[in-house]
N, C-alpha and C positions, 0 to 999 in steps of 0.2 A: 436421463433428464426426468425431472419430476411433473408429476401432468398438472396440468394448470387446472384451477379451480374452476366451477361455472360460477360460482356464488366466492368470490373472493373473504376470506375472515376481515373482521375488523385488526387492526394493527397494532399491534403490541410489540415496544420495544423488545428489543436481540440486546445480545451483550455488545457488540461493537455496532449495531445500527441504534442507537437512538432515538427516543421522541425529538433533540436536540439535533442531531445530524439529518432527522428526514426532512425537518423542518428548515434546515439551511439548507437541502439539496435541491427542495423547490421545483419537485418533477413534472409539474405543469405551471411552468412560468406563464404559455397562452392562453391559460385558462380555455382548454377546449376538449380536454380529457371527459368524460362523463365519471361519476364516482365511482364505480363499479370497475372500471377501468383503472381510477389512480388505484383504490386497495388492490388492482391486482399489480401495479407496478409497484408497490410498497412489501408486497409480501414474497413478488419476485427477489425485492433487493434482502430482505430480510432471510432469507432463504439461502442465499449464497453472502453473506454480508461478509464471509472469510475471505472472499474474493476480492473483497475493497479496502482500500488503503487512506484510513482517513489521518492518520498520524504516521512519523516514519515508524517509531518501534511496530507498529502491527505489519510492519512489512514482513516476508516472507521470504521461502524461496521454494523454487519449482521442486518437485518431486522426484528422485533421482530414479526413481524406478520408470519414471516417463520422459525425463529429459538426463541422460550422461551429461556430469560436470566437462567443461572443456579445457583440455589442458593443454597450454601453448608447448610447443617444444623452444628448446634453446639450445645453445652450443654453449660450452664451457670459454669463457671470456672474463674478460679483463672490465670488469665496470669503470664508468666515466668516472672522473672527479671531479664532480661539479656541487658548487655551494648551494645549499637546500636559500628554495625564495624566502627572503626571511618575512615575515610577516606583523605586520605591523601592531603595537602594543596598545592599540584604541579596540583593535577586533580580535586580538590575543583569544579572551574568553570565548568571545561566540564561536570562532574557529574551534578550538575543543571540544565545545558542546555539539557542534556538526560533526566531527572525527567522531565522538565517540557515541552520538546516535548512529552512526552507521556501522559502525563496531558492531553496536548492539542488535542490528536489523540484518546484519549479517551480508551486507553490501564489502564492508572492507574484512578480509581476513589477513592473517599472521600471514608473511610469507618465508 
């Protein structure tokens, strides 16, 4: 872990934290942080911002070297024949657009 500042830096956007996103994150909503305090929650967040998932593409996945992928076992069998749900042609598009953001974020793989 990296030591915290006594004197916190002023904030300067990160490639994925934002002047745009710190700004809608609003990490004192109660207004009762002292300043010195918010830049240090601003430069905590900036500091790990790889950590946070403000879109799905900047999603991620754990590190295999720290978490083993899990592999379900199966027996050799007969799959069902059942009719895929069909989906309706008003959401046609945004369903693909959600398929294949998660293609991309690497939530759905090939199987």
């Amino acid at each position: 872990l990296p030591e915290l500042p006594v004197h916190p830096p002023i904030f300067v956007p990160g490639t994925r934290f934002t002047q745009e996103r710190s700004d809608a994150l609003d990490l004192d909503p109660a207004k009762w942080l002292w300043p010195d305090e918010l830049k240090l929650v601003r430069w905590l967040v900036l500091i790990h911002e790889t950590t946070f998932v403000w879109d799905p593409g900047e999603r991620g996945r754990f590190k295999e070297e720290y978490f083993h992928p899990v592999r379900i076992a199966t027996v050799p069998h007969t799959p069902w024949v059942q009719r895929n749900i069909p989906i309706p042609p008003a959401i046609y598009l945004q369903v693909i657009d959600i398929i294949k953001g998660k293609i991309e974020g690497g939530v759905y793989e090939p199987s």
